[in-house]
C-alpha positions as CSV (number, residue, x, y, z in Angstrom):
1,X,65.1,93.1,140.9
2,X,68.3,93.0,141.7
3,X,69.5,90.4,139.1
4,X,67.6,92.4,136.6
5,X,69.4,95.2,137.0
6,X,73.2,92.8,136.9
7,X,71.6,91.1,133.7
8,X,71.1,95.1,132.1
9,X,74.5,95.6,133.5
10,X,76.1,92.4,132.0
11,X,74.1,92.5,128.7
12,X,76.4,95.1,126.6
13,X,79.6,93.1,127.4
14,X,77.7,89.9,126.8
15,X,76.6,91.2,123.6
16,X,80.0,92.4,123.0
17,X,81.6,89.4,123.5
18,X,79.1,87.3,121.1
19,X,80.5,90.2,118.0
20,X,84.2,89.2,119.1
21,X,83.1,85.8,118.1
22,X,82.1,86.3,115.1
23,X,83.3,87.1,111.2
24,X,81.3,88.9,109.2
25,X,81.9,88.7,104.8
26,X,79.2,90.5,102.9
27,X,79.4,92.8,99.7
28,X,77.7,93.2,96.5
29,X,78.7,91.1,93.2
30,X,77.2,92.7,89.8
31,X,76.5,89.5,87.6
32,X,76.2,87.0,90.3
33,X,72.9,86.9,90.6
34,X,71.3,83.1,91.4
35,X,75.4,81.9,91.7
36,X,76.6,79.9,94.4
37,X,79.5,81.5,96.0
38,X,81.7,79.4,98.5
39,X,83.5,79.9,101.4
40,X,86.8,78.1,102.2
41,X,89.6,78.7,104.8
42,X,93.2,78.8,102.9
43,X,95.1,76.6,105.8
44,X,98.7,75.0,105.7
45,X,97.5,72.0,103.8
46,X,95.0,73.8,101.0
47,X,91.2,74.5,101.0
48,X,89.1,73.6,103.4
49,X,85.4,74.3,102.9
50,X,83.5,76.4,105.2
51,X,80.0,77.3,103.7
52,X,78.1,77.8,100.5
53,X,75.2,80.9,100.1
54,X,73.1,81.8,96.8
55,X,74.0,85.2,95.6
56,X,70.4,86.8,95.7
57,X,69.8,90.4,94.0
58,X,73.6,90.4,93.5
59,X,74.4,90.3,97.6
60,X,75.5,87.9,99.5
61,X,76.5,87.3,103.7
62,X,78.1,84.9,105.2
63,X,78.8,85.1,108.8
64,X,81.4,82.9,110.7
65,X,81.0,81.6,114.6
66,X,85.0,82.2,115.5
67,X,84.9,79.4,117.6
68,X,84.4,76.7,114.7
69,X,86.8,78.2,112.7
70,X,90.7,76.0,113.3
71,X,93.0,79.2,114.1
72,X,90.5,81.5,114.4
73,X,89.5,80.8,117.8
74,X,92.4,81.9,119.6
75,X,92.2,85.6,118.1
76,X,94.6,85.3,115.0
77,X,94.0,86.0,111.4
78,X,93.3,83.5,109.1
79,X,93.3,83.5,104.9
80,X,89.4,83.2,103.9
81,X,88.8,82.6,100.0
82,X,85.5,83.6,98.3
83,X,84.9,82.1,94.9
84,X,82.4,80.8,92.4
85,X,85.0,78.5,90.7
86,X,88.8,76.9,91.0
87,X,89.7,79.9,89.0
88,X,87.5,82.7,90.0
89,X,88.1,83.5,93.3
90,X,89.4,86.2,95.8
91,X,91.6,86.1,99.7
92,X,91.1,88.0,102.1
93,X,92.3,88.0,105.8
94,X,90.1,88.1,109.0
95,X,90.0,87.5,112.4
96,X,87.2,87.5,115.1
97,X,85.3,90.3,115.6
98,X,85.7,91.9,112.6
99,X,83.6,92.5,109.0
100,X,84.9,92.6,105.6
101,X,82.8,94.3,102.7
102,X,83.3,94.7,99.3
103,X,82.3,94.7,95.8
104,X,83.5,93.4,93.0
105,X,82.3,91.8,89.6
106,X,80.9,88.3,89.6
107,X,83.0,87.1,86.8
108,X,86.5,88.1,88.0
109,X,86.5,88.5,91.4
110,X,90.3,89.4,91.8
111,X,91.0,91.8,89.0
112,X,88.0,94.1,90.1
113,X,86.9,94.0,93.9
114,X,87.2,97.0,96.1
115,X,87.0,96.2,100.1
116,X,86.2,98.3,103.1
117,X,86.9,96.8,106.7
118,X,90.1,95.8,108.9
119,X,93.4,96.8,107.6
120,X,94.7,93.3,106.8
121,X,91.7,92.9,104.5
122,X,92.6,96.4,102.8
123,X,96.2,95.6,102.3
124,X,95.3,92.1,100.8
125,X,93.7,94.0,98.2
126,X,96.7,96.3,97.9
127,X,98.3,93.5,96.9
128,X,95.4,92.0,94.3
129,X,95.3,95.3,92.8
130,X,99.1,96.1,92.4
131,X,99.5,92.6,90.7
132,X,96.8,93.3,88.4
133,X,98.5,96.3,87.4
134,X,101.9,94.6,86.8
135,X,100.0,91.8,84.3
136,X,98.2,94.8,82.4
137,X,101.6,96.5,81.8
138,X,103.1,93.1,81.1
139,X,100.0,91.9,78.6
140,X,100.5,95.3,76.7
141,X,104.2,94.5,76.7
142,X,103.3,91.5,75.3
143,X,101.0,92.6,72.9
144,X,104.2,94.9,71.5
145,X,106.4,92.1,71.3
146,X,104.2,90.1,68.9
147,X,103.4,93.0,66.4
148,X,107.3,94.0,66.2
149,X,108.6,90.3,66.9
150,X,110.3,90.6,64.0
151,X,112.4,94.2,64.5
152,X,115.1,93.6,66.8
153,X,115.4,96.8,67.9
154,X,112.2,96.8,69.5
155,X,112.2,93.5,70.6
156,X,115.1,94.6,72.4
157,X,112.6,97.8,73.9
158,X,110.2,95.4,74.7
159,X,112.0,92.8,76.6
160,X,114.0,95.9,78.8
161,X,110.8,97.5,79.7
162,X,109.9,93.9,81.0
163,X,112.5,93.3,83.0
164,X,112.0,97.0,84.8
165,X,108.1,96.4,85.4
166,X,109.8,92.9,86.8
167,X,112.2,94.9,89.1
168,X,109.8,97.7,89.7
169,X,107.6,95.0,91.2
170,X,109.8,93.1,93.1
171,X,110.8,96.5,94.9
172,X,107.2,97.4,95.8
173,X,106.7,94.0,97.4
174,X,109.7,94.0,99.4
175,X,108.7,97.7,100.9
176,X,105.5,96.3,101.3
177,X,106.7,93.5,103.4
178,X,109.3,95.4,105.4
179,X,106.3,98.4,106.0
180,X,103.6,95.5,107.3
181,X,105.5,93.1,110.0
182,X,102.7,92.5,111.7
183,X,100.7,91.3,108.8
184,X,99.8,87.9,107.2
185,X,99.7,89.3,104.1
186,X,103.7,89.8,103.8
187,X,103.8,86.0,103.5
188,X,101.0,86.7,100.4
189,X,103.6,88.9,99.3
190,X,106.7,86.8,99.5
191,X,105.0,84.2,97.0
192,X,103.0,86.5,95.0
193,X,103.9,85.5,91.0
194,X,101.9,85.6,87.5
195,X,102.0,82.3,85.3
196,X,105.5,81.0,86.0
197,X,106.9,84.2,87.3
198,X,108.0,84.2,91.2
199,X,109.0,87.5,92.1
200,X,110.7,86.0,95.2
201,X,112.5,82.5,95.8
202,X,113.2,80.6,98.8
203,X,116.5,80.1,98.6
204,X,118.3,83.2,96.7
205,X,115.9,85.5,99.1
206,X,116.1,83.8,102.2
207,X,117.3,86.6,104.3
208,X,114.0,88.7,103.2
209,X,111.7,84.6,103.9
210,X,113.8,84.8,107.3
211,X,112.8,88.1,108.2
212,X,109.6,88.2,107.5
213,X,108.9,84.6,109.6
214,X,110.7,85.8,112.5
215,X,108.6,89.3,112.6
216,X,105.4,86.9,112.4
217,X,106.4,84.5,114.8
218,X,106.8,87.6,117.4
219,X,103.2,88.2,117.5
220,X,101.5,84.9,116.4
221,X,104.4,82.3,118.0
222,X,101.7,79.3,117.3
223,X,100.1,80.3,113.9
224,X,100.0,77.5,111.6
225,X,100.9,79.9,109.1
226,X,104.2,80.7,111.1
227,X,105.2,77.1,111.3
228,X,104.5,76.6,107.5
229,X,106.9,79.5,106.7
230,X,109.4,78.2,109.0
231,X,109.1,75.0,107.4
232,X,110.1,76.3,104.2
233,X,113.4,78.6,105.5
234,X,116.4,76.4,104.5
């Protein structure tokens, strides 16, 4: 009797401790339908696959053991990638314990998911979605630039309002990264670009690279992404 009542005792931590080992990524995907959506952990080196599911009445759930994950196990955050193709795909950021949702259309993930869950998967879509503003103001720009290509004067327009969505960009990411110290997705920000655009580089921004690595190594001393980054500082 008594070790009944330690088991009833024990069984809420116990079952507390089995959540704490798990990752949870579920959401709903209009158009995906009988598609195979993959899994992968982003690590140092590239992909690395983790599981497949069949997207079945447009859901899907995939749920993670912690403990089999490289990284994950000793609490931090790591860079998981859901995608259907090389080129049509999403990251996100999780860590045990927690559960990311989100929806999103099946045939461009990036441009149109929404996520509910832990902060560091909400401000990885901050990040998504403030890009994919920056390329529609840019592809308009662009769409300007061809009609009037041959008017200076606006060709002149055109190329200044560039360079300000450019600079307007630049100066949201930096705040972003100085706001979020504790976050893996300032190192998202840092290399964020479009095409052959880099809004940062390693060398003429060092100071911000720098600062950012240090603030992460602080709090996750023995991340591999930590050790990547300071790979990189020159």
């Amino acid at each position: 009797m008594k070790k009944l009542s330690l088991f009833l005792l024990l069984f809420p931590l116990l079952l507390s401790c089995s959540r704490m080992n798990t990752v949870e990524l579920s959401g709903e995907l209009e158009h995906g339908n009988g598609r195979m959506l993959h899994l992968s952990l982003l690590t140092a080196e590239g992909l690395q696959p983790l599981d497949s599911v069949m997207v079945r009445h447009n859901s899907f759930r995939f749920k993670l053991n912690a403990d089999e994950v490289e990284w994950m196990e000793a609490g931090q955050p790591v860079f998981l990638q859901l995608s259907f193709t090389p080129d049509n795909g999403l990251t996100t950021l999780a860590r045990g314990g927690e559960s990311v949702s989100l929806t999103a259309d099946a045939n461009q993930l990036v441009s149109s998911y929404r996520v509910s869950g832990p902060e560091d998967a909400r401000l990885m879509w901050t990040l998504d979605s403030a890009l994919a503003s920056f390329v529609q103001c840019t592809d308009t720009l662009l769409q300007i630039y061809h009609l009037y290509m041959d008017v200076d004067s606006m060709r002149g327009v055109v190329e200044q309002r560039y360079n300000k969505a450019v600079e307007s960009h630049r100066r949201f990411l930096r705040d972003f990264i100085q706001s979020h110290p504790q976050s893996f997705s300032t190192m998202i920000a840092f290399y964020q670009g479009y095409n052959n655009l880099r809004f940062f580089d390693e060398a003429e921004d060092a100071d911000l690279l720098r600062s950012l690595t240090d603030s992460l190594d602080s709090y996750y001393p023995n991340s591999q992404y930590v050790k990547y980054l300071q790979s990189r500082i020159r």
